[in-house]
C-alpha positions as CSV (number, residue, x, y, z in Angstrom):
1,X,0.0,0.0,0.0
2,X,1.5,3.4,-0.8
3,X,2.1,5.5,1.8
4,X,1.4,9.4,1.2
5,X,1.2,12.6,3.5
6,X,-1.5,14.9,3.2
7,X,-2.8,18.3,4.3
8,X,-5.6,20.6,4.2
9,X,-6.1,21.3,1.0
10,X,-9.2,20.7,0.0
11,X,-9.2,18.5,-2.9
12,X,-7.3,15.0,-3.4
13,X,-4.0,15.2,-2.8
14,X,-0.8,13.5,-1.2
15,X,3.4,14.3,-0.6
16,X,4.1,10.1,-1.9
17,X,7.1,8.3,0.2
18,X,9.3,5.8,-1.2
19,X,6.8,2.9,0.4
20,X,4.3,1.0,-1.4
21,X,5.8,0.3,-5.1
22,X,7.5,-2.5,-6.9
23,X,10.9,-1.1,-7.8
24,X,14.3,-2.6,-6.3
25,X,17.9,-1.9,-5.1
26,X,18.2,1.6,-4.6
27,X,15.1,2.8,-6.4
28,X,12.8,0.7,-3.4
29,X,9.9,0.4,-3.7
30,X,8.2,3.9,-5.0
31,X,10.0,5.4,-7.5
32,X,8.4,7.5,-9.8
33,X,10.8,9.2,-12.0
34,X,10.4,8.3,-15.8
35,X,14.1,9.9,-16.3
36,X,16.5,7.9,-14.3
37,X,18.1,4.4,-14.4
38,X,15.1,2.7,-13.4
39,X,12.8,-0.4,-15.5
40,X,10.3,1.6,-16.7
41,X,7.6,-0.8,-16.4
42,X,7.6,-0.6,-12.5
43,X,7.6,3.2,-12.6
44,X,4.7,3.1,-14.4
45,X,3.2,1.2,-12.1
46,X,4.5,2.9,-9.2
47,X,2.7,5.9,-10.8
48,X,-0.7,4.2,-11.3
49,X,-0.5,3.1,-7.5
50,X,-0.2,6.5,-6.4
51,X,-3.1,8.0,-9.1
52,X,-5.2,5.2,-8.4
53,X,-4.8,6.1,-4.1
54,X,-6.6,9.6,-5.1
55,X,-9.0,8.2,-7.4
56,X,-7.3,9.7,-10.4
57,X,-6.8,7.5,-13.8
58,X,-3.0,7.0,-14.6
59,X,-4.2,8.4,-18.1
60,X,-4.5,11.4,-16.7
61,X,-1.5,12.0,-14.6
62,X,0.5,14.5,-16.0
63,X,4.3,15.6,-14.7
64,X,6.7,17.5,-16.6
65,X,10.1,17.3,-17.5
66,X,11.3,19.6,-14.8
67,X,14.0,22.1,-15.4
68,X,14.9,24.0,-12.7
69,X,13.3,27.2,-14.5
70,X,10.3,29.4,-13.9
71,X,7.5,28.1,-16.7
72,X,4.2,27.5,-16.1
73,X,2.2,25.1,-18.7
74,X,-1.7,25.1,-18.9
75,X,-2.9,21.6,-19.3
76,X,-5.5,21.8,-22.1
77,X,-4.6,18.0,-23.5
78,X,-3.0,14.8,-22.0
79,X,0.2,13.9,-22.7
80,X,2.1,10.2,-22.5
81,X,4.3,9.6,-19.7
82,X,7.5,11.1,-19.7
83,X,6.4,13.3,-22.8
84,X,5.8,16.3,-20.5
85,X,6.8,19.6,-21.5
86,X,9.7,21.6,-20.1
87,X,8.5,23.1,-17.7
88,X,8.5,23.3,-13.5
89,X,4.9,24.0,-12.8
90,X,1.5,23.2,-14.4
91,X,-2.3,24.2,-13.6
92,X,-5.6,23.1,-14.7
93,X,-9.2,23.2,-14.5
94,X,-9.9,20.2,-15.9
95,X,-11.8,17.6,-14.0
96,X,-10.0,14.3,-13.8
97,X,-6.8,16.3,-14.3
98,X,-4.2,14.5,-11.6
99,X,-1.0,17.1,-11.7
100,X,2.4,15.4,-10.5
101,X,5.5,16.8,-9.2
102,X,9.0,14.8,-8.4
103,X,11.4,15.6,-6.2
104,X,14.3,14.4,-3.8
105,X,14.8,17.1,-1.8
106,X,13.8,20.1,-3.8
107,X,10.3,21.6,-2.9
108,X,6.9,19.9,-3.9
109,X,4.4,22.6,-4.2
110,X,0.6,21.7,-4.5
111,X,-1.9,24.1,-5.1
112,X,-5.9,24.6,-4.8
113,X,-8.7,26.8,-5.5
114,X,-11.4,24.3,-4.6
115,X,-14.5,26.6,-5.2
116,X,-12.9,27.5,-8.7
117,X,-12.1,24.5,-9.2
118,X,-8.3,25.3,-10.1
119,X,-5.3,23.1,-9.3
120,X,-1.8,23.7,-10.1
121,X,1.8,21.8,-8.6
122,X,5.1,23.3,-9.2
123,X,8.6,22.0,-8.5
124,X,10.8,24.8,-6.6
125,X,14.4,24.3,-6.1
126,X,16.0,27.2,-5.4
127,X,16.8,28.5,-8.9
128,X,13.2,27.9,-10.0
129,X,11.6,29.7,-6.5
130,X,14.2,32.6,-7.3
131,X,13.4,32.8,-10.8
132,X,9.5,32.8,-9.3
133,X,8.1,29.3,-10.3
134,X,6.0,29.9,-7.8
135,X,4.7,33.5,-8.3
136,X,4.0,32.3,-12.2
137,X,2.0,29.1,-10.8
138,X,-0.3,31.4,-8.4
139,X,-0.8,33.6,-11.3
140,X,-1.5,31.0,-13.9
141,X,-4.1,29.7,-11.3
142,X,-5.6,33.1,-11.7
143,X,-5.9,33.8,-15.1
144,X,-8.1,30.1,-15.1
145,X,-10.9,32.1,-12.7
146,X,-9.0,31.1,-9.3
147,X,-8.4,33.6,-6.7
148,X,-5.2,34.5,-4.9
149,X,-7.3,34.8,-1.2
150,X,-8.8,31.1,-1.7
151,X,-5.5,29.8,-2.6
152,X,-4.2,27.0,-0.5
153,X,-0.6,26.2,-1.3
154,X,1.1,23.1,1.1
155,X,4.8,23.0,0.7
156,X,5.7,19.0,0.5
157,X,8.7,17.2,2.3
158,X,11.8,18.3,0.9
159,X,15.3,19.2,2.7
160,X,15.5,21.2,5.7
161,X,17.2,24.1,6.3
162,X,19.8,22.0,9.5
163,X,20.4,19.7,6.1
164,X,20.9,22.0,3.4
165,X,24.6,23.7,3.6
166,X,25.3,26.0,0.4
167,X,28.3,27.6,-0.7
168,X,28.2,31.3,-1.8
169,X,27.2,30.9,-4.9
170,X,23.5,30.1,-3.9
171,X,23.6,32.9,-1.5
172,X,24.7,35.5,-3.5
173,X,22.0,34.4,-6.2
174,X,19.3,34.9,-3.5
175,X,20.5,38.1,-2.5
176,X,21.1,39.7,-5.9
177,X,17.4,39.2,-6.0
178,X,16.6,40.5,-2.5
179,X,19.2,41.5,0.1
180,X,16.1,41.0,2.8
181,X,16.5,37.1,2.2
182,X,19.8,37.4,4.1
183,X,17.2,36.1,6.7
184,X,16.6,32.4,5.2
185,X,20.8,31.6,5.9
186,X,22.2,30.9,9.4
187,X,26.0,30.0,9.5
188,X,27.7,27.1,8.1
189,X,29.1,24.6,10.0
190,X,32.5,25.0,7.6
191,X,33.8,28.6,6.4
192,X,32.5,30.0,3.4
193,X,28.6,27.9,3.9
194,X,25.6,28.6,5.0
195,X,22.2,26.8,6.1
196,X,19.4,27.6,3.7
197,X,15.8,27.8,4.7
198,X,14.3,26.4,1.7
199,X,11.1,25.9,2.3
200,X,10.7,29.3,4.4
201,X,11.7,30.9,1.9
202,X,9.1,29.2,-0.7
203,X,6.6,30.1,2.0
204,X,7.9,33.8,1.8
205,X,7.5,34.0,-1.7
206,X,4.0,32.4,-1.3
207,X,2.9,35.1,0.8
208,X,4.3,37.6,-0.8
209,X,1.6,36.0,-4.1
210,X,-1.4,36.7,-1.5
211,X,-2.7,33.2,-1.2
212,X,-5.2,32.8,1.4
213,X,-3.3,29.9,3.2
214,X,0.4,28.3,3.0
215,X,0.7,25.3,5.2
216,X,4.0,22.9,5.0
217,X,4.9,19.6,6.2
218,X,8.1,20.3,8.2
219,X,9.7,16.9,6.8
220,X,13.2,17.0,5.7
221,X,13.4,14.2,3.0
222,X,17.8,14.3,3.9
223,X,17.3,12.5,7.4
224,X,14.6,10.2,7.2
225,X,15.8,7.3,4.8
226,X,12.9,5.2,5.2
227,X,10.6,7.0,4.1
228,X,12.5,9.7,1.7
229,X,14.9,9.5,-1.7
230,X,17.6,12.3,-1.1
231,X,20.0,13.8,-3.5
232,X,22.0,15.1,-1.0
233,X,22.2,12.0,1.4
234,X,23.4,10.2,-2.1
235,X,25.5,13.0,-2.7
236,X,27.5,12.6,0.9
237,X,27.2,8.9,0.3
238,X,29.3,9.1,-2.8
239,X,26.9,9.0,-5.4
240,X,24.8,6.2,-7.6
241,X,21.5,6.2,-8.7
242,X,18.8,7.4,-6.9
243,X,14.7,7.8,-7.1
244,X,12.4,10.2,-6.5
245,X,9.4,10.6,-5.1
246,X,6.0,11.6,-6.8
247,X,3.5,14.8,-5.2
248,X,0.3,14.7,-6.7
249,X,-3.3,17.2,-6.6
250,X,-6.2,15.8,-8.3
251,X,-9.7,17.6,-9.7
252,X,-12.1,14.7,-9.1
253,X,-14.6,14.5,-11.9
């Protein structure tokens, strides 16, 4: 049985573990990314596990081929798996619509207007939540008939801010954008590194949209194996493949 944390917001939803598919090794048991080393057969199945725990047809579940960027697609047609656009963020107002996210560590977003009947997801690592993934998604929600005050946005597991050392470069990104952002860093634990607040600072930039309501899990996908791929756990581990796990909000109909 998969194994998914969810939130208040409003419509189906869940923030998928790695528990409850049929993949192996280090890709056990819920893997969900179409783009690593993976047999595909058992993502696809891993994916139609985690649809079919919302109600949502597999047909219908549509990620991208994230990027790292700031675009925003409008899902007007299906698309086959792992034929996504490029893109870090999607919306719809399609019922039966089932929008999907993966991460391993980066920043599942999921998004509702539940009396519009608007959904969107977004994948925000910190170059796409600097270059406003976010921000586009909230407004892309809007221009369907959503509104920014019944907005809820729930931040998904991803890596903590105790977890997430960064080197200058990342800091110096954040504050050519804002030099009030010094806020989201607290020292390093080596010279030259700092601790990044990632999801506080998604939740800042939420705010700063006007959504009604941000909520976040508070789960840091780095320390909690069990339940969590992590790119920077396989990072400090030396490397070798790695899965990721699926977020997903649905429009029943």
């Amino acid at each position: 049985m998969t194994d998914a944390i969810t939130t208040d917001l409003l419509l189906p939803h869940g923030f998928f573990t790695r528990r409850g598919g049929v993949s192996s090794g280090p890709y056990a048991s819920l893997n969900c990314s179409l783009s690593g080393g993976d047999d595909r057969a058992a993502v696809l199945q891993n994916r139609a596990r985690a649809a079919a725990a919302l109600g949502a047809s597999p047909q219908r579940l549509l990620g991208l081929m994230q990027v790292h960027g700031a675009r925003v697609v409008r899902v007007r047609e299906a698309w086959e798996p792992g034929q996504g656009p490029q893109a870090d963020a999607a919306v719809s107002d399609r019922p039966g619509d089932a929008l999907a996210i993966v991460t391993a560590d980066c920043a599942p977003v999921l998004f509702a207007d539940a009396e519009a009947g608007v959904i969107g997801a977004a994948h925000a690592g910190w170059r796409g939540a600097v270059a406003g993934v976010l921000d586009a998604a909230v407004a892309a929600m809007t221009a369907l008939g959503a509104r920014p005050e019944r907005i809820t946005a729930a931040i998904g597991p991803c890596i903590a801010q105790d977890s997430y050392e960064v080197g200058p470069d990342l800091r110096d990104s954040l504050l050519g954008h804002d030099p009030r952002d010094a806020g989201f860093f607290t020292p390093g634990h080596r010279a030259d590194r700092w601790q990044f607040d990632l999801p506080g600072y998604c939740a800042a930039r939420l705010a700063q949209t006007g959504v009604g309501r941000v909520v976040a899990t508070g789960i840091d996908t780095m320390v909690d194996e069990t339940r969590f791929f992590s790119h920077r756990r396989r990072t400090l581990a030396g490397g070798g493949p790695i899965g990721h796990q699926i977020s997903i909000v649905a429009l029943p109909g």
